[in-house]
C-alpha positions as CSV (number, residue, x, y, z in Angstrom):
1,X,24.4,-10.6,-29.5
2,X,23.6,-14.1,-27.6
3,X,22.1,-17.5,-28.4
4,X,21.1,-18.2,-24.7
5,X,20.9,-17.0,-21.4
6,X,23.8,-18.1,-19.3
7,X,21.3,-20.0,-16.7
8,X,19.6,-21.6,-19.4
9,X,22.5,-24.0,-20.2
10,X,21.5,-27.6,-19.9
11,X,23.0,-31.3,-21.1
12,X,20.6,-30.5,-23.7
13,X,22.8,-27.7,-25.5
14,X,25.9,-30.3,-25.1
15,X,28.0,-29.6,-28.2
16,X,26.6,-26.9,-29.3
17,X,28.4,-23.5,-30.2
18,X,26.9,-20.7,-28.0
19,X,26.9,-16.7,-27.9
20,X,26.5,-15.8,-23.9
21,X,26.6,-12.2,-22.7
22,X,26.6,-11.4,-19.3
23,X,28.6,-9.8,-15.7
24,X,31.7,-11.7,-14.3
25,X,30.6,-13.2,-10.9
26,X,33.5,-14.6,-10.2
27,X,37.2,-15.1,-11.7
28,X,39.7,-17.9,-11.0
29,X,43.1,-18.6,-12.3
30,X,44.4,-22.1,-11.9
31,X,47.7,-21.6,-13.9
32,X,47.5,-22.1,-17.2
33,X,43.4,-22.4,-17.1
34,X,41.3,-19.5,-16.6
35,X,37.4,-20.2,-14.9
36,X,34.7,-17.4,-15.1
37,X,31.7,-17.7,-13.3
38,X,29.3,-15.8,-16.1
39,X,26.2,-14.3,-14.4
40,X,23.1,-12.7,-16.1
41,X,19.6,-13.0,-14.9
42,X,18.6,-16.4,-15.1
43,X,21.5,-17.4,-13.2
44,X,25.1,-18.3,-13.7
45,X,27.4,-20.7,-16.1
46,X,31.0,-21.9,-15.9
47,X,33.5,-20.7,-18.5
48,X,36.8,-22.6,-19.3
49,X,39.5,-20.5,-21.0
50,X,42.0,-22.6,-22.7
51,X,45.6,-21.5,-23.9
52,X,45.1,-23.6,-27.4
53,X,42.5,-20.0,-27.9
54,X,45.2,-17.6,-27.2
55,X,43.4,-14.1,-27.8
56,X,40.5,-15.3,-25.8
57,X,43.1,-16.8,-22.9
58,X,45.1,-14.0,-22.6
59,X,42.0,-11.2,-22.8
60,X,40.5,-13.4,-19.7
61,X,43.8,-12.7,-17.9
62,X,42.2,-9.5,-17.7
63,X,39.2,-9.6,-16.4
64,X,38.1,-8.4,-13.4
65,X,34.7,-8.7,-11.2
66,X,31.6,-7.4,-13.0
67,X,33.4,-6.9,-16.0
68,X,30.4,-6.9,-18.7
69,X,31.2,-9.6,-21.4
70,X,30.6,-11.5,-24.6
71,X,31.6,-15.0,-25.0
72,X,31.8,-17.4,-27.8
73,X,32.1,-21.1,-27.2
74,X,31.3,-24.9,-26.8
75,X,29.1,-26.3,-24.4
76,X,30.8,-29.7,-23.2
77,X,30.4,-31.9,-19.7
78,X,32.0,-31.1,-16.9
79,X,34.8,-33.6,-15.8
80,X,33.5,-35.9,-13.6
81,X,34.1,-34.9,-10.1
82,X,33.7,-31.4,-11.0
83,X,29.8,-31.4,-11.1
84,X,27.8,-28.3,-9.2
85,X,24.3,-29.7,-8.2
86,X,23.8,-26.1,-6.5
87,X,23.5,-24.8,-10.1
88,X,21.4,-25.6,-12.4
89,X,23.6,-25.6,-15.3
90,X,26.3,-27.6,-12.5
91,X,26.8,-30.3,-15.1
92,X,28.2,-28.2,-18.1
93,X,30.5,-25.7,-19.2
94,X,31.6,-23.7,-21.7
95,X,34.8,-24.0,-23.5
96,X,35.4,-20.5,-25.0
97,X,37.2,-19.8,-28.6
98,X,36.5,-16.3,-28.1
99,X,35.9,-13.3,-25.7
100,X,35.1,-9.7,-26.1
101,X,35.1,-7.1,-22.7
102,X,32.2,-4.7,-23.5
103,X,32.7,-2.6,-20.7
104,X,35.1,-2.9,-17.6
105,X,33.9,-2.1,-14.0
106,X,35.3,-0.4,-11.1
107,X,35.8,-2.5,-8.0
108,X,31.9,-2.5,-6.8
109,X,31.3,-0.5,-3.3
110,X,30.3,-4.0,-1.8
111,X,31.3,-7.4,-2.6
112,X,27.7,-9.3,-4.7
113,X,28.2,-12.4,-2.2
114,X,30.0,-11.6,1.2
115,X,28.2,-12.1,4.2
116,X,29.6,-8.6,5.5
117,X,27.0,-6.8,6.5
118,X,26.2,-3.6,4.6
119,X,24.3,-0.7,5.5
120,X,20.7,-0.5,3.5
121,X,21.6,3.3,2.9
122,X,25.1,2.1,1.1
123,X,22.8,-0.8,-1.0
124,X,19.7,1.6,-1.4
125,X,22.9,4.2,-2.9
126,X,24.2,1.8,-5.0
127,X,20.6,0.2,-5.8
128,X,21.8,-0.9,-9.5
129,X,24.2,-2.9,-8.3
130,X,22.3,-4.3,-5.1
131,X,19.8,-5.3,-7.4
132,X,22.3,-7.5,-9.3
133,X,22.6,-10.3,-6.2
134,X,20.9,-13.4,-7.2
135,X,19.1,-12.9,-3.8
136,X,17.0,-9.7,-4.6
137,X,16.8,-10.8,-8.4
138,X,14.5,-14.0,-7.3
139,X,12.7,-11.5,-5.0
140,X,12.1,-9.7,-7.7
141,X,11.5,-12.5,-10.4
142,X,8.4,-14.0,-7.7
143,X,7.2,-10.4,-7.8
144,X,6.6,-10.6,-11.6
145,X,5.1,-14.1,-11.0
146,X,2.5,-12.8,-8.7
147,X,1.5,-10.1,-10.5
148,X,1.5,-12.3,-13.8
149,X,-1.2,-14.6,-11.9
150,X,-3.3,-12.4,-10.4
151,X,-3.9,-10.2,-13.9
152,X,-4.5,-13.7,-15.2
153,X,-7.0,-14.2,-12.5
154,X,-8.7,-11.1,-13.3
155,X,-9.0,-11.4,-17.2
156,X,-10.3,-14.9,-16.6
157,X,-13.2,-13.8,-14.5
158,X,-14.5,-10.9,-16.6
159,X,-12.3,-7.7,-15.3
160,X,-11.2,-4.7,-17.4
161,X,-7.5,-3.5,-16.8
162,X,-8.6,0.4,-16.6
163,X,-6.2,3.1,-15.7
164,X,-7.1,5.6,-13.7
165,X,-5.7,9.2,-12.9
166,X,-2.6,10.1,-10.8
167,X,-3.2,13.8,-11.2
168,X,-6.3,14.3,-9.2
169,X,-7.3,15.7,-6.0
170,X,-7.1,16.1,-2.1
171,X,-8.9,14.0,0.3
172,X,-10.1,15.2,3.4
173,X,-9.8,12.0,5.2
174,X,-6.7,9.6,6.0
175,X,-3.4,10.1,5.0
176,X,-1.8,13.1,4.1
177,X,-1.8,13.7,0.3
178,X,1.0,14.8,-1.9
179,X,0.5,17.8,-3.2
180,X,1.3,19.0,-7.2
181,X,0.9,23.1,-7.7
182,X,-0.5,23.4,-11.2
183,X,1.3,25.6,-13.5
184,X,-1.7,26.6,-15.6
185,X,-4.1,27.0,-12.9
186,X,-1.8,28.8,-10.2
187,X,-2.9,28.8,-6.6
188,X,-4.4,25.3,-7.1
189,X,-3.1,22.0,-6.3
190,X,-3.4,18.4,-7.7
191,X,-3.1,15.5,-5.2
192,X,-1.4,12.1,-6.1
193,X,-3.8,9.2,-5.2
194,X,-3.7,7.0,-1.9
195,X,-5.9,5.2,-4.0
196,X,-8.4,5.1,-7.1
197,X,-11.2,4.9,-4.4
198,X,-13.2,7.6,-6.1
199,X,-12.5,6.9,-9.9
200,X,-13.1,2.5,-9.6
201,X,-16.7,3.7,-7.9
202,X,-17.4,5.8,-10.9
203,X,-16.7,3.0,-12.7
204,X,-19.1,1.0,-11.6
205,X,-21.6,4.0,-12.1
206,X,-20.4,4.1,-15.9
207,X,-21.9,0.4,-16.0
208,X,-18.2,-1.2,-17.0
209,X,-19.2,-4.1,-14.4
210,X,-15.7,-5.0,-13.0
211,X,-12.7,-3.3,-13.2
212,X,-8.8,-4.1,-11.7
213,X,-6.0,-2.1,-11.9
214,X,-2.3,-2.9,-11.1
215,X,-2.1,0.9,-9.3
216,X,1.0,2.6,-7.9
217,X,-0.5,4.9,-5.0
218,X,1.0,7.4,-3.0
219,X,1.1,8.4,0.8
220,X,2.9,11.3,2.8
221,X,3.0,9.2,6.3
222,X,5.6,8.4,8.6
223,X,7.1,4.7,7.0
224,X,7.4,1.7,8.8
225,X,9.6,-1.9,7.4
226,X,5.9,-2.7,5.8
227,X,4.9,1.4,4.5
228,X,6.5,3.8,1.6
229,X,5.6,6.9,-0.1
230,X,4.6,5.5,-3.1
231,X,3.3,1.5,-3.2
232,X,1.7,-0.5,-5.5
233,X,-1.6,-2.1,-4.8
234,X,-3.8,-5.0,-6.9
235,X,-7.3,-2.6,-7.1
236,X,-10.4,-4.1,-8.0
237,X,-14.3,-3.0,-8.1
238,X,-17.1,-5.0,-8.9
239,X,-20.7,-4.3,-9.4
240,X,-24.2,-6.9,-8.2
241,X,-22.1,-8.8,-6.1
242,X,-22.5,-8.8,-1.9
243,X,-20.2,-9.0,0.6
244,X,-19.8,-12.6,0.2
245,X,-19.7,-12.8,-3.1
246,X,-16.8,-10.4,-3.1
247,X,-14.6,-12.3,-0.7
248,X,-15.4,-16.0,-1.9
249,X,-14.3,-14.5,-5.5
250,X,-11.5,-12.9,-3.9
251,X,-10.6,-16.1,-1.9
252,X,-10.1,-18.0,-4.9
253,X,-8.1,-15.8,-6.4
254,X,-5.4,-15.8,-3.8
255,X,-5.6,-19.9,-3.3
256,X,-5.0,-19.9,-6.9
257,X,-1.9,-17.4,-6.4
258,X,-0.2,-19.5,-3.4
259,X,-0.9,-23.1,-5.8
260,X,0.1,-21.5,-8.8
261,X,3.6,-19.4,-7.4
262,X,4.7,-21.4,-4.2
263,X,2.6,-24.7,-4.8
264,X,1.1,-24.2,-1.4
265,X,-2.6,-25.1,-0.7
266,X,-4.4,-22.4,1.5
267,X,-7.6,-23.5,3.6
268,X,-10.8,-24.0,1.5
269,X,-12.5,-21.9,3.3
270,X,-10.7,-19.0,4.8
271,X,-11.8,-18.9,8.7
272,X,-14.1,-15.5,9.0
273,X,-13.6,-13.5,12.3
274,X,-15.7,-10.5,13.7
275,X,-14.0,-7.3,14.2
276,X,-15.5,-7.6,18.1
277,X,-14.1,-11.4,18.4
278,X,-10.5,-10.7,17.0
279,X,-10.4,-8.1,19.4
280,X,-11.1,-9.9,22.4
281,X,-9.3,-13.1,21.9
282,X,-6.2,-11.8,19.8
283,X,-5.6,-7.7,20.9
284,X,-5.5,-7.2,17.3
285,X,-8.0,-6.9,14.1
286,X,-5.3,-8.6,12.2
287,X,-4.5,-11.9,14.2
288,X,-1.4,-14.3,13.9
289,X,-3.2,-17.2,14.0
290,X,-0.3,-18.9,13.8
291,X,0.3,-18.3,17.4
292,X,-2.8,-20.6,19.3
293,X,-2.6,-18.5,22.3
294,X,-5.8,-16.1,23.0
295,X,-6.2,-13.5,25.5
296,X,-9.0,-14.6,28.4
297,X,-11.2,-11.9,29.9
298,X,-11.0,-11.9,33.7
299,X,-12.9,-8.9,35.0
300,X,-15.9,-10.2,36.0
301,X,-13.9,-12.4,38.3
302,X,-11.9,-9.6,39.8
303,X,-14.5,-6.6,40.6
304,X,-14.0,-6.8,44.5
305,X,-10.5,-7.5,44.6
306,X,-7.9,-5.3,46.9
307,X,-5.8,-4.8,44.4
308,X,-7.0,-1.8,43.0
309,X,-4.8,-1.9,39.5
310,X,-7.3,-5.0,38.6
311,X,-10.5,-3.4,40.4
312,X,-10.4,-0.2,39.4
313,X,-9.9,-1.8,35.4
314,X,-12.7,-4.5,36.6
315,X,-15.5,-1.9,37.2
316,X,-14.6,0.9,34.4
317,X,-16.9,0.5,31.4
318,X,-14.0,1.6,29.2
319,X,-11.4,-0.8,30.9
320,X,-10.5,-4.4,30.2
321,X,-8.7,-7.3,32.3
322,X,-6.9,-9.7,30.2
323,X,-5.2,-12.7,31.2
324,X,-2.7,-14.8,28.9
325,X,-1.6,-18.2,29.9
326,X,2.4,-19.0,28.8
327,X,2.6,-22.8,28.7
328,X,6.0,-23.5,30.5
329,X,6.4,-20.0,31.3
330,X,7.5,-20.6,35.2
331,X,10.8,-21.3,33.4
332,X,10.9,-17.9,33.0
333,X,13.7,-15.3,35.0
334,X,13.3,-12.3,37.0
335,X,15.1,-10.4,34.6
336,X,13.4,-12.0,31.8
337,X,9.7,-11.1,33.8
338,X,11.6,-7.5,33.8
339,X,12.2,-7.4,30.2
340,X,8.4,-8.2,28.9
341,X,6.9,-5.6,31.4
342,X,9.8,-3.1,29.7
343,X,8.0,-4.2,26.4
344,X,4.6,-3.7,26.9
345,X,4.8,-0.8,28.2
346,X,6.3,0.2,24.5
347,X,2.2,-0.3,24.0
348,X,1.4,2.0,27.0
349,X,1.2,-0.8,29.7
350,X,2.0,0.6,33.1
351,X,2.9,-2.5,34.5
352,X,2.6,-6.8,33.5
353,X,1.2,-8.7,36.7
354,X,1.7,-12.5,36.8
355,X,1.3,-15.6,38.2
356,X,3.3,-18.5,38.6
357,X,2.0,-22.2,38.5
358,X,4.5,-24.3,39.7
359,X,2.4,-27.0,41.5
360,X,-1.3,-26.4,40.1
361,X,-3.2,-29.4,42.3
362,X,-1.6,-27.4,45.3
363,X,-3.9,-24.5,44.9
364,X,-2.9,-21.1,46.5
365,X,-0.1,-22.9,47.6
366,X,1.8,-23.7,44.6
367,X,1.4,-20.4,43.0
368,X,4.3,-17.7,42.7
369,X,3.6,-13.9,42.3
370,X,4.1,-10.9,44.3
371,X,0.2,-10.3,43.7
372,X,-1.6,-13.2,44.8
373,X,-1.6,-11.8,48.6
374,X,-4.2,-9.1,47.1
375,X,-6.3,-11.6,45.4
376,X,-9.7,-13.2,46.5
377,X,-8.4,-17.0,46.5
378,X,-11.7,-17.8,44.8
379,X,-11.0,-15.7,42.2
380,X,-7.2,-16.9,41.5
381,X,-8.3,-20.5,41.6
382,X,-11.4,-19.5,38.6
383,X,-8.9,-17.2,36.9
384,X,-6.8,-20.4,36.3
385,X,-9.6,-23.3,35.6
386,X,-10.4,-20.4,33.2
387,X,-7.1,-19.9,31.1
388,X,-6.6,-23.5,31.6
389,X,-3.2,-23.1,33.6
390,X,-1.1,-26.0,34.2
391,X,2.1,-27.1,36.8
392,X,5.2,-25.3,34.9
393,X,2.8,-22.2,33.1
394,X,2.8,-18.6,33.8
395,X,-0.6,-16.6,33.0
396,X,-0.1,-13.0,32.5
397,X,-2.4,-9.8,33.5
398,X,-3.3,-7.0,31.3
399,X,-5.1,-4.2,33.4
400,X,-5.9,-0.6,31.7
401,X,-7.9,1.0,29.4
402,X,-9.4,-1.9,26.7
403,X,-7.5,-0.3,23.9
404,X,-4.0,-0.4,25.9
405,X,-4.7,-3.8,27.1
406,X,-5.8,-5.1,24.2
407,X,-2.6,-3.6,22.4
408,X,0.0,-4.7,24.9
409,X,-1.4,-7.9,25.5
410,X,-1.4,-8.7,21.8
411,X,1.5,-7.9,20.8
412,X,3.0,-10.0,24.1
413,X,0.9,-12.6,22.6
414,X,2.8,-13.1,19.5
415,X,6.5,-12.1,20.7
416,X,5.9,-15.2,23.3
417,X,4.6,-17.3,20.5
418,X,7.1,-16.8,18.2
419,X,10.0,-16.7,20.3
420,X,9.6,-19.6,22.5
421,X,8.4,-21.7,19.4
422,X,4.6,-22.0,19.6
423,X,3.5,-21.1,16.2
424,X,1.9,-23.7,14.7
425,X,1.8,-23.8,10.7
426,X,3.5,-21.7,7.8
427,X,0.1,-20.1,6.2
428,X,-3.0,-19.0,8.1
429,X,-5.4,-16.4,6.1
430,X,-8.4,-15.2,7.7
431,X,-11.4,-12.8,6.5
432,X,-12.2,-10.0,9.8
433,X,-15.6,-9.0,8.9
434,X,-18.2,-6.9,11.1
435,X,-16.1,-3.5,11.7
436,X,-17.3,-1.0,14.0
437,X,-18.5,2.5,10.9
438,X,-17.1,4.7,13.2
439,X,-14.6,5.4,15.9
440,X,-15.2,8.2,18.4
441,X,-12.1,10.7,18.9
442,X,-12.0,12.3,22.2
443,X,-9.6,15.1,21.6
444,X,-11.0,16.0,18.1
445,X,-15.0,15.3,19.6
446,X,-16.1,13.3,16.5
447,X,-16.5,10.3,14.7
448,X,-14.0,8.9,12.1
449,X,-14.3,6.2,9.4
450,X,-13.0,3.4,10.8
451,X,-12.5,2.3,6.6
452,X,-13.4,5.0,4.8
453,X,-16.5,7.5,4.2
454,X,-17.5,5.9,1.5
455,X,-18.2,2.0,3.0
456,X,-21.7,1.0,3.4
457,X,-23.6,0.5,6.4
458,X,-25.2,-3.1,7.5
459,X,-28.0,-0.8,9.0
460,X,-30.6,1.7,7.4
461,X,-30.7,5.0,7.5
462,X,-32.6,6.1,10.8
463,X,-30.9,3.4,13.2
464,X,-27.5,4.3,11.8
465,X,-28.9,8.6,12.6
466,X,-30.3,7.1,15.9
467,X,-26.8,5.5,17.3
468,X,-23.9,5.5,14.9
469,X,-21.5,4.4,17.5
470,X,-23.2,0.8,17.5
471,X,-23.4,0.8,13.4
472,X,-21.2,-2.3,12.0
473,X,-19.8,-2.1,8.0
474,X,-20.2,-4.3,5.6
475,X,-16.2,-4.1,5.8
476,X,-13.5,-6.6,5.6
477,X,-10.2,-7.5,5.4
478,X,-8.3,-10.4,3.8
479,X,-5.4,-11.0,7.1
480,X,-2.4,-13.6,6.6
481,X,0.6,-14.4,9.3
482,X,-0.7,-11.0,11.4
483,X,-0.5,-8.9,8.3
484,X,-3.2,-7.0,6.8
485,X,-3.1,-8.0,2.6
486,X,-6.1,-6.9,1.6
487,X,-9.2,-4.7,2.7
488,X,-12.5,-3.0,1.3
489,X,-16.0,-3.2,1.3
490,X,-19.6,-2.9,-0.2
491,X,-19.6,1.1,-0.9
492,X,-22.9,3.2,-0.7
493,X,-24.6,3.3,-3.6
494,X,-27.4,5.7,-2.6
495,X,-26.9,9.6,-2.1
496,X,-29.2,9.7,0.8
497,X,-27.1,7.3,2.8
498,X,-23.7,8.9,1.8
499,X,-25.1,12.3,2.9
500,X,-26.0,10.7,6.1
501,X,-22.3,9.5,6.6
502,X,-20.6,12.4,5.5
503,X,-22.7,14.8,8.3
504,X,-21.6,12.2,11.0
505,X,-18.1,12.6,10.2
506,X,-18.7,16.7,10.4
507,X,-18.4,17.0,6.6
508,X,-21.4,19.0,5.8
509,X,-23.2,19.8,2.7
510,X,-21.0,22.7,1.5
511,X,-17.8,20.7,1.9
512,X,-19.2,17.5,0.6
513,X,-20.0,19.5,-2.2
514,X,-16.6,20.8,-2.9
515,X,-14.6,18.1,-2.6
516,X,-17.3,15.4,-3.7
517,X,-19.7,16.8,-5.6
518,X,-19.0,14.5,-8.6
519,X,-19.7,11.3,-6.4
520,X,-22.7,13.0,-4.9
521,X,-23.8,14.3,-8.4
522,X,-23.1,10.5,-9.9
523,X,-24.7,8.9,-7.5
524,X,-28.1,10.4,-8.7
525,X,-28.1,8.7,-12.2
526,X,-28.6,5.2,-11.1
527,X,-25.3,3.9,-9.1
528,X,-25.4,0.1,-9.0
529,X,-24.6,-1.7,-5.7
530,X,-20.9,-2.3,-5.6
531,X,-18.1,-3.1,-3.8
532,X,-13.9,-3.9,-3.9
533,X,-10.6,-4.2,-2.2
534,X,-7.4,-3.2,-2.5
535,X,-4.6,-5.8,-2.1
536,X,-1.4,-4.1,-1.3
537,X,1.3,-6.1,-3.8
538,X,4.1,-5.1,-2.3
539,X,3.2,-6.4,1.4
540,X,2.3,-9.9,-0.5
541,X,5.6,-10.1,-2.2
542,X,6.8,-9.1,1.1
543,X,5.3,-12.1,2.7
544,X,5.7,-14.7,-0.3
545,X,8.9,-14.5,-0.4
546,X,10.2,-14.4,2.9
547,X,11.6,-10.8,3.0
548,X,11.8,-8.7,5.9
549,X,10.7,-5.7,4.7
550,X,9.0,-4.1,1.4
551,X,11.6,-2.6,0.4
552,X,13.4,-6.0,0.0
553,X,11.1,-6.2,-3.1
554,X,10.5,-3.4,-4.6
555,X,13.6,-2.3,-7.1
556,X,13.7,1.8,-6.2
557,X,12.5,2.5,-2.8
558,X,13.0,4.8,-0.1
559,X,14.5,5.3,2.9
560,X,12.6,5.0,6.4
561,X,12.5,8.9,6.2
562,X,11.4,9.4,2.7
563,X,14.9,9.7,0.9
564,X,16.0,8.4,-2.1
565,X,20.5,8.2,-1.7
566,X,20.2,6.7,-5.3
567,X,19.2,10.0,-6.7
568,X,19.6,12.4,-4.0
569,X,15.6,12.7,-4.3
570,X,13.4,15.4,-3.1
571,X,16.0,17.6,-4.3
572,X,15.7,22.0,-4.2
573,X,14.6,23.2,-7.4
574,X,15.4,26.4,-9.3
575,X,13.9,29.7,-8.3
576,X,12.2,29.9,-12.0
577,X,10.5,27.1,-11.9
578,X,9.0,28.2,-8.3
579,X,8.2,31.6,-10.1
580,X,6.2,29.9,-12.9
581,X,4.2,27.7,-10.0
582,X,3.7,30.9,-7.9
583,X,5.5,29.8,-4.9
584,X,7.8,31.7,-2.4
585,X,9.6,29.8,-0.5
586,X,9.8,30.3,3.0
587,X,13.1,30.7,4.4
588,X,14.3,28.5,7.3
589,X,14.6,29.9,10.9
590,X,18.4,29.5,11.0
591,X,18.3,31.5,7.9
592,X,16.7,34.1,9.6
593,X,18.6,34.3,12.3
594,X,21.6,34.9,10.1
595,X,20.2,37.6,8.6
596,X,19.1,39.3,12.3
597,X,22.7,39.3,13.4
């Protein structure tokens, strides 16, 4: 039906006759010559209706926004004066003998270009014709590039594309699964995957040596602007390679992506941070390094303070005192002070002490804050030589528990960065090796996987029985601009040491058994030592190309509660189809109540 795309159009096609096909952007009558702005996915193309072509003049009259056509025609230059440079076809047009209107269109629920500002459940309703703005098109055009490059990167270094199941089954650990009932074997459930975790290790057991897979992946979790339901992750195994191999391989895979799709040179090498390190200096185990600020530990200078907020935080083994230095920060309001202490507590912050350095070669006497009077002099004067406070900062207290301190003070961290202008740099990856195995959960009284049960130790056997709480994983994780892209690790390859990790996590050997006897069972015929990461695609689209959310690049996603508008999806099914899974539902409580009265 067409020669050419309607963005292809060049000086190079002048002359030529053309077939184009495509939606009317935009229509304009300028008495007694028609224009059409003709759009299809490569972009858009001036059309010049002429009343010497009378059937295709008086056809245009009629054409309305996002009317689908054909056009036949002439490519010619534009009249001087009348060149676009915004376009890339701005220095042609197309002089058409003759026009056909495969399909008319209703006036569109939101205009393609406006700056109004729509609702996302109206666009995410209307998703077909959201996804026709140039806008989300290039979001989605730099989502095929990426994809395109990194399969590239895989076939050239020796991986097998393998697909794995999506009908398989539920994990203990993590996430909440979603659930299939199986028709044929009733009273039993599939589980669609949070990830091929299982299947890429018994890969490696199968000897196929690397594997990748370009995997859609499922979670039932509350969302957030980075999280759906279903997602769509780069997955990748690899067997006789370390931890370091693993990540310099990796590394130079996702240079190669930023050089290749946004000509942008990453670091050669990525900085590597400790779990412990990233913690202490940044609140988080996925830094901003973009932000140069780092939190300052200040208990040791504040143990026999009055003030018993800082003491009492000072002396507790579990508690941390943080202080963050604000460069210019005496600038700062009351109500302004107000509004950050309203916004760490958001992190469960009771409180955000600070000090004021207006005149820092004046000493005590050119500080500000309501809790200096509480303070050991000697102690304020080392807090600041410590933080390296100037005249015109403010430094900032975090007092509590180390995880709420940590937490506030981080994310204080980067809203003070960003907002007041102190990030440095537009790309700053970093590896954050060294993760704790476990985490201890009071209210539950156990340990969790602080990855997953299947990541490998950097200890043996007997010191990780003896004190599991100090054990570190040969974990990491791949962090860029504060976001987590990528994490895995070396897996266990032996079944002694998986046995020993799955009784510290209170998984003993009947339930290992049920739910992984196959890994348990595998691992006894000679598993190689492996190890792999997931990259979550959608999150490095996200980042790529400047979007706010995943669901800016992604073409059919769902709502923050789960909800599809497009399709009015989950939807009730019919009560035979429940009969032929088994399942009754159960009826809601205001049903009940109906039926009690």
């Amino acid at each position: 039906m067409r020669s050419h795309r309607c963005g292809e159009l060049t000086e190079s096609h002048l002359d030529q006759e053309v077939d184009l096909c495509g939606w009317t952007h935009r229509r304009r009558d300028h008495g007694g010559v028609i224009f059409i702005d003709l759009r299809d996915r490569e972009g858009l193309v001036q059309v010049v209706f002429d009343p010497d072509y009378a059937d295709a003049f008086k056809l245009a009259e009629s054409v309305r926004s996002e009317y689908v056509l054909k056009v036949h025609g002439k490519v010619r230059r534009r009249p001087q004066g009348t060149e676009n440079p915004n376009l890339g076809t701005g220095k042609v047009e197309v002089l058409a003998t003759e026009l056909e209107i495969l399909n008319k269109a209703e006036t569109p629920p939101f205009p393609l270009e406006s700056e109004v500002e729509v609702s996302e459940e109206t666009r995410l309703r209307y998703r077909y014709i959201d996804l026709r703005r140039p806008a989300m098109q290039q979001k989605l055009r730099m989502r095929r590039d990426i994809t395109r490059s990194l399969r590239g990167f895989m076939d050239a270094n020796g991986f097998w594309e393998i697909e794995t199941p999506f009908l398989t089954k539920a994990t203990p650990e993590g996430a909440r699964d979603y659930l299939v009932p199986s028709r044929t074997h009733q009273n039993h459930f599939f589980a669609l995957p949070q990830s091929p975790q299982l299947y890429k290790q018994l890969l490696m057991v199968s000897g196929l040596d690397r594997y990748y897979q370009v995997v859609r992946c499922f979670r039932d979790e509350d969302l957030r602007a980075d999280r759906q339901p279903e997602f769509t992750q780069l997955d990748i195994e690899t067997s006789f390679m370390d931890q370091d191999a693993i990540t310099d391989l990796m590394e130079e895979m996702i240079r190669a992506l930023f050089k290749e799709v946004l000509d942008v040179e990453l670091p050669n090498p990525f900085p590597r941070m400790t779990y412990a390190e990233a913690m202490r200096d940044y609140g988080s185990d996925k830094p901003d390094l973009r932000v140069p600020f780092k939190l300052v530990d200040v208990a040791d200078l504040l143990t026999t303070c009055e003030f018993k907020v800082f003491a009492g935080a000072a002396k507790d083994p579990e508690g941390r005192v943080a202080a963050l230095r604000l460069p210019k920060g005496a600038e700062l309001s009351r109500k302004e002070l107000d509004d950050l202490a309203a916004f760490v507590a958001i992190y469960g912050a009771k409180g955000l002490a600070y000090i004021k350095v207006t005149d820092r070669a004046a000493g005590i006497e050119g500080l500000q804050s309501p809790i200096v009077k509480f303070l050991p002099p000697e102690a304020v004067l080392a807090i600041l030589d410590r933080v390296g406070a100037e005249t015109g900062d403010v430094v900032f207290f975090g007092a509590d528990k180390a995880k709420v301190v940590s937490e506030a003070m981080g994310a204080l961290r980067l809203k003070l960065g960003h907002e007041r202008g102190f990030a440095e740099g537009d790309w700053k990856p970093l590896w954050v090796v060294d993760f704790p195995m476990f985490e201890w959960d009071d209210k539950d009284g156990r340990w969790f996987a602080m990855h997953h049960p299947f990541t490998a130790p950097k200890c043996g056997v007997e010191e990780l029985k003896a004190d599991p709480g100090k054990a570190l994983s040969k974990g990491y994780d791949m962090v860029l601009n504060g976001t987590e892209i990528g994490g895995g690790s070396v897996r266990i390859h032996r079944q002694d040491m998986q046995d020993v990790v799955f009784k510290l996590l209170g998984i003993e050997d009947e339930e290992a058994q049920q739910k992984f006897g196959f890994l348990l069972t595998a691992l006894k015929y000679g598993a190689p030592p492996h190890g792999g990461i997931a990259f979550g695609l959608d999150r490095l689209v996200m980042l790529m190309s400047g979007a706010n959310s995943i669901r800016e690049v992604m073409a059919f996603p769902k709502t923050q509660s789960a909800w599809c508008p497009m399709i009015d999806a989950p939807a009730p099914v019919t009560d035979m189809q429940l009969r032929e899974l088994g399942i009754k539902l159960r009826k809601p409580p205001e049903a009940k109540a109906v039926e009690a009265n």
